[in-house]
C-alpha positions in Angstrom: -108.4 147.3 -58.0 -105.0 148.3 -58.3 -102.1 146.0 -58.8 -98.4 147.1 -57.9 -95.5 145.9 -59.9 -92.5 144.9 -58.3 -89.5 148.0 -59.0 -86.1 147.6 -58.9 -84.3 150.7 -56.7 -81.5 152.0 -59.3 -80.4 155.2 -57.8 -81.1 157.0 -54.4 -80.9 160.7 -53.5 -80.5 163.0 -50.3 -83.7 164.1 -50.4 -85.2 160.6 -49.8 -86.2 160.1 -53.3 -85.5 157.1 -55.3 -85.5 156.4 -59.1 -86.4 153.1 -59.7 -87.5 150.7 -62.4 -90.4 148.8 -63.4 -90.5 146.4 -66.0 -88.1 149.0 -68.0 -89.9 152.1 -67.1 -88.3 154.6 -65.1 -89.9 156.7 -62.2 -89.2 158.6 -59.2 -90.8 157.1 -55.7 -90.5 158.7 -52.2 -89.1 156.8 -49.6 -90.5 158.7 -47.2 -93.3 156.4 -46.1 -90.8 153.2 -46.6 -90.9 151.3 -42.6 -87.4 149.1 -43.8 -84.5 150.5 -44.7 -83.6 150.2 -48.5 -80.5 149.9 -50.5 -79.6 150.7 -54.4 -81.0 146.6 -56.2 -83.8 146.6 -53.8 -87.4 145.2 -54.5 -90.0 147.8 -53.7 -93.7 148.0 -53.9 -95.5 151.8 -54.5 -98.5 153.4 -54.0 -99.3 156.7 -55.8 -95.6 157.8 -55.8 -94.3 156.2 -52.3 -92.7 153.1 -51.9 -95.0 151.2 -49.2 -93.0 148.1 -48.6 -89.7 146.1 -49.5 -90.4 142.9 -51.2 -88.1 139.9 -51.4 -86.0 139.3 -54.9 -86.9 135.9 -55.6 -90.9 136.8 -54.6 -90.6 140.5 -57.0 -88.8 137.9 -60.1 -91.9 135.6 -59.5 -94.4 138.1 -59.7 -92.7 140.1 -62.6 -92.6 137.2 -64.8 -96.6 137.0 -64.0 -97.4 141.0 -65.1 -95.3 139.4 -68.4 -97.1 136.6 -69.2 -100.0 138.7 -68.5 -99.1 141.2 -70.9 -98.7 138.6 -73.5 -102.1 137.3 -73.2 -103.1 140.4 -73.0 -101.3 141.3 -77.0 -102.4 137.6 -77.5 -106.1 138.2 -77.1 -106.4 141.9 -79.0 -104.6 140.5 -82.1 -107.4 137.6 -81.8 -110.0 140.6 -81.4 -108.8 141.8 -84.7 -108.8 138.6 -86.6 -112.4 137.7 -85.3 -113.7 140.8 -86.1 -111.9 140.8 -89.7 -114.1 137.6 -90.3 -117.1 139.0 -89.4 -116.7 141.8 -92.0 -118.9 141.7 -94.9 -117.1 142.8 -98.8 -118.0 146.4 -98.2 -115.8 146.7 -94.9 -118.9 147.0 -92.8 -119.3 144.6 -89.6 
């Protein structure tokens, strides 16, 4: 399955390409596959390297805030990995 993050348009060139941000990484995107007309603060959704479609601001802070908390459980759970297997170790270090 793949997911697309909301990005944040920061800068457009003439050649149709835009650099835009998502979740503090920085990329550049094609808009030449893009059906709605975008400006620089723009909400965009991509697909290997174009954007695909605008998406609303309040709907893209939504769904950011969602890839966060996902990410946090995500931490959350490996540190809890690490833990569980640290109890399972036996006094020679071996599982």
């Amino acid at each position: 399955m793949c997911l697309s993050i909301p990005s944040k348009i920061v800068e457009i060139d003439e050649d149709n390409m835009a650099t835009v941000d998502t979740m503090g990484i920085k990329r550049q995107v094609s808009l030449d596959l893009m059906p709605d007309v975008v400006d620089i603060g723009d909400y965009i959704l991509i697909h290997v390297g174009f954007a695909m479609n605008k998406i609303d601001e309040a709907e893209a802070l939504q769904s950011l805030e969602v890839y966060k908390e996902m990410l946090e459980a995500m931490e959350e759970e490996e540190r809890r990995q690490v833990i569980e297997e640290d109890d399972n170790c036996d006094a020679r270090g071996e599982g």
